[in-house]
C-alpha positions in Angstrom: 99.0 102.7 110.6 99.5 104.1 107.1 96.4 102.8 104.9 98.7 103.6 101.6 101.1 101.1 103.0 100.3 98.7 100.9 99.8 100.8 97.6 102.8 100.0 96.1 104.3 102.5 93.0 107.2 100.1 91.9 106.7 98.4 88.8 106.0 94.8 89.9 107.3 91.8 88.2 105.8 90.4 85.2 104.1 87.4 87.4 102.4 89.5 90.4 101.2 92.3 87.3 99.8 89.6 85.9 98.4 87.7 88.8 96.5 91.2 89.4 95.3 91.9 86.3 93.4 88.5 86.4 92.3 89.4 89.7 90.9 92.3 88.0 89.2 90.1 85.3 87.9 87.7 87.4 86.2 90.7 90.1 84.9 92.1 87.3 83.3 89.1 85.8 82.2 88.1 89.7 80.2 91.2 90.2 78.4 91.1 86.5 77.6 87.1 87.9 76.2 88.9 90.8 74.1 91.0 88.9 72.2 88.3 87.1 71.4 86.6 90.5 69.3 90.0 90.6 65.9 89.5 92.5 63.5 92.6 92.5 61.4 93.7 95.3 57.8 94.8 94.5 58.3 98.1 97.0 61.5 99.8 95.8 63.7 100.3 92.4 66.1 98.5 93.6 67.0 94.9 93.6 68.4 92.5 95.7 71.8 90.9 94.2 75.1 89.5 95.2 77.1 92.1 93.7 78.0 93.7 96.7 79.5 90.4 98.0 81.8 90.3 95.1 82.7 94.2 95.6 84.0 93.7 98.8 86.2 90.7 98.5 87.6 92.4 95.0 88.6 95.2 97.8 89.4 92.9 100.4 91.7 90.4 98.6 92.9 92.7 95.2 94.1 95.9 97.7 93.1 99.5 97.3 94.1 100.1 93.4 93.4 96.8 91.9 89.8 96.0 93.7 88.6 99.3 92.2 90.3 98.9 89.2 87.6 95.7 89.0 85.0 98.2 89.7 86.1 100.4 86.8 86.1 97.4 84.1 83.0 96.2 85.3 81.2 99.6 85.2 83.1 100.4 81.7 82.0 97.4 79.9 78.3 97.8 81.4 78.2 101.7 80.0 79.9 100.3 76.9 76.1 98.6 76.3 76.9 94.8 77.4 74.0 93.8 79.7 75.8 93.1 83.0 73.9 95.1 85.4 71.1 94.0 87.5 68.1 93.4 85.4 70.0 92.3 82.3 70.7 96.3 81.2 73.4 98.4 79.8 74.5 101.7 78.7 75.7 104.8 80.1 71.8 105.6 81.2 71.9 103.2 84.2 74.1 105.2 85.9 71.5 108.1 85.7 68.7 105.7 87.1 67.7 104.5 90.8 70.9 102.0 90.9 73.6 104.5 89.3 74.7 105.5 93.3 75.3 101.9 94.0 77.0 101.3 91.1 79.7 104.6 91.8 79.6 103.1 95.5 81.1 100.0 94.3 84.4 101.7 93.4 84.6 103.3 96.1 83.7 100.6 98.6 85.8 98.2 97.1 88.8 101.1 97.2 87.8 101.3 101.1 87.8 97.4 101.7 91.0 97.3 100.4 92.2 100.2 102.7 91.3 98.8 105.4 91.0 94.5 105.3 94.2 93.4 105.5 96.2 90.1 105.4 95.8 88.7 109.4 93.4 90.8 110.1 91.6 89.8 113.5 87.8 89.1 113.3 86.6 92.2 114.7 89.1 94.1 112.0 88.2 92.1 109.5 84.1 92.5 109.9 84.9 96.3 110.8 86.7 96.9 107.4 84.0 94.9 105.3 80.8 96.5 107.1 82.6 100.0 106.5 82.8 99.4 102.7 79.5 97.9 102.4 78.0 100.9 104.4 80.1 103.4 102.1 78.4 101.8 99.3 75.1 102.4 100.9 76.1 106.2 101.4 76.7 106.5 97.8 73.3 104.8 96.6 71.3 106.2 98.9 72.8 109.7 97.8 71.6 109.2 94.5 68.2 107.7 95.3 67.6 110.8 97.3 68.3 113.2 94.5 66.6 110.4 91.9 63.2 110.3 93.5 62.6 113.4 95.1 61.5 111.7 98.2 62.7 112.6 101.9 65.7 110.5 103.4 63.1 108.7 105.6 61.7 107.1 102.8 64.9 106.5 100.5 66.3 105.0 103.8 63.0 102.5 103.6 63.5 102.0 100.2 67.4 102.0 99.6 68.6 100.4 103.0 66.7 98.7 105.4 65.5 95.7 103.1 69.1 95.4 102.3 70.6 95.2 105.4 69.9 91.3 106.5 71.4 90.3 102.9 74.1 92.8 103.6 75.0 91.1 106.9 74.8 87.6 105.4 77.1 88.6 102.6 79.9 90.7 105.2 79.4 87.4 107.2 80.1 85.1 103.8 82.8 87.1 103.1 84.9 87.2 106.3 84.8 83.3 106.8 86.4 83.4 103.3 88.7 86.0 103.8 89.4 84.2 107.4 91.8 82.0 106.4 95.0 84.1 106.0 96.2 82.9 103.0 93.8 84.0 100.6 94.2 87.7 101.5 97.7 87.2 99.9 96.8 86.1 96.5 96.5 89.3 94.4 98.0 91.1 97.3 101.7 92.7 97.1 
């Protein structure tokens, strides 16, 4: 199976350009809702939120260029200085902090959703494909927290995963029974 298959590099008509584009908009606007539904935990930098949720269906349902393209706007208007990340912050500094890892990870785990969630996907494909892009935005934060703190991977995996990982099973949960239904898989999808 070719995961570019869907990547299409013919100019689509004015209605599914535009039917993206919003699906870009609204992604974007989804994950910076997700951030302010930020909760922090008293043992690590990093805070619980619903952003991840939000990544993965931009991935899942927007395809492998536009879900990340979500990403991008979302992490462009946050560096730009308008307080949409967790915690109510902006600027180009966040990425340099604790969180900056998971933030990159979002791009890239919303590129692999989109790679590899696709329309009629069976349950097991479709919780496969969401738990790999949710764990490939682990890799990325946990990358940076390693190199942020100084501390061994033991302890970043203490503090950077394992209090996330109930919340991130909930979410990949939340988000297959609404990706289930085949139909929505098709909305911003070519």
């Amino acid at each position: 199976m070719n995961p570019f298959a869907s990547t299409s590099f013919v100019p689509a008509s004015p209605g599914t350009t535009l039917s993206r584009a919003l699906g870009v908009v609204l992604f974007a606007s989804l994950t910076a809702v997700g951030a302010t539904l930020a909760f922090p935990l008293p043992f690590t930098p990093v805070p619980v939120t619903l952003q991840t949720l939000a990544v993965i269906l931009a991935g899942a349902m927007l395809g492998p260029v536009w879900g990340p393209a979500s990403q991008l706007l979302y992490l462009g208007v946050g560096i730009c200085g308008l307080p949409i990340f967790a915690g109510g912050i902006g600027g180009p500094a966040v990425l340099l902090g604790p969180t900056g890892g998971y933030l990159i990870g979002f791009v890239v785990g919303a590129w692999i959703a989109g790679l590899l969630v696709r329309p009629g996907a069976d349950w097991a494909r479709l919780g496969a494909g969401l738990l790999t892009a949710h764990a490939v935005i682990f890799v990325c934060g946990l990358s940076h927290l390693l190199s942020f703190t100084g501390m061994s991977v033991g302890a970043v995996i203490e503090l950077g995963l394992l209090p996330f990982l109930p919340g991130a099973a909930v979410k990949t949960m939340a988000a297959a029974a609404l990706l289930r239904p085949r139909r929505l898989l098709g909305w911003f999808r070519a």
